[in-house]
C-alpha positions in Angstrom: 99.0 97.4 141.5 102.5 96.7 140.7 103.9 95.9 136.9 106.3 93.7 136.3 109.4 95.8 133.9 108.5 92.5 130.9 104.4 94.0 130.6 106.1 97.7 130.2 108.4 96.5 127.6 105.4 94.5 126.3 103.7 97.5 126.0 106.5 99.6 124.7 106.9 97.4 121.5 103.1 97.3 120.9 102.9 101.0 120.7 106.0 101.5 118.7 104.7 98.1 115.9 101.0 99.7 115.9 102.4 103.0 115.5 104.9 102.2 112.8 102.3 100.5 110.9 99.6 103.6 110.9 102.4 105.5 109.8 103.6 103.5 107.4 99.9 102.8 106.0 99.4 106.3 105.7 102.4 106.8 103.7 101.6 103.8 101.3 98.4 105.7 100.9 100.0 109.3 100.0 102.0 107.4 97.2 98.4 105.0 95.8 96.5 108.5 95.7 99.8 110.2 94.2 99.8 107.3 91.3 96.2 107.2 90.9 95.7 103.0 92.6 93.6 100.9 94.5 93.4 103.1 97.7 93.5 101.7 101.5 90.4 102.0 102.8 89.5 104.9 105.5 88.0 101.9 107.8 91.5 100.4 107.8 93.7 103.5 108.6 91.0 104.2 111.8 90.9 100.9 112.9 95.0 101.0 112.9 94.8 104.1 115.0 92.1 102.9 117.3 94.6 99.8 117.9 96.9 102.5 119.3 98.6 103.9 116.4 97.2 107.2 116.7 100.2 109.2 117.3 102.2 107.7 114.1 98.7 108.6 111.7 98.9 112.1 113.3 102.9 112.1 112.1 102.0 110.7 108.9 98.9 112.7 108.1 101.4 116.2 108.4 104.4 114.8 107.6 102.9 113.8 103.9 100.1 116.2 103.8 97.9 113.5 103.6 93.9 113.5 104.6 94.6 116.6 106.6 91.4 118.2 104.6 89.5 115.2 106.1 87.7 116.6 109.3 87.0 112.7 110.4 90.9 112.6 110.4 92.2 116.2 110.9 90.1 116.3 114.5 89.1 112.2 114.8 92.8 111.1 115.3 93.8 114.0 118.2 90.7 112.5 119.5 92.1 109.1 119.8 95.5 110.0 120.4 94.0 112.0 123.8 91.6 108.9 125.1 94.9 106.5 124.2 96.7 108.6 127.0 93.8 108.9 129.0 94.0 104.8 129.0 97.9 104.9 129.5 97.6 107.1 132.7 95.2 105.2 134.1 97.1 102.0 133.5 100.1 102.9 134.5 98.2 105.4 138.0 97.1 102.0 139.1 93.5 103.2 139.1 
């Protein structure tokens, strides 16, 4: 099955927003924990990587040394970085 080169830029600026966004909610979370406020919630940070922001989380979670303690995140988020790929193959294989 053939893509047209509008669904892979489509696709392109997806990834980079959703990944932006788990990165930059993982930073605004760093700096809440840092100053002792209203935390975002766990739920929210998954659910951003599930959407496909995986990879910009992992960035975040190192680059700010930020929930890297947390096994659901330390081990969860290579998890769903690996099955995004999987997916992203698979699209892009034609399978």
């Amino acid at each position: 099955m053939a893509y047209s080169g509008f669904a892979h830029q489509v696709l392109l600026f997806y990834a980079l927003a959703v990944n932006t966004l788990c990165y930059v909610l993982f930073a605004l979370d760093k700096g809440y924990s840092q100053r002792g406020e209203k935390r975002i919630p766990e739920r929210t940070l998954f659910t951003a990587a599930l959407l496909g922001g995986a990879l910009g989380g992992i960035l975040a979670m190192y680059q700010f040394r930020h929930k890297t303690r947390h096994r659901s995140f330390k081990y969860g988020l290579p998890i769903i970085l690996v099955l995004q790929l999987v997916l992203i193959v698979y699209y892009f294989a034609g399978f």
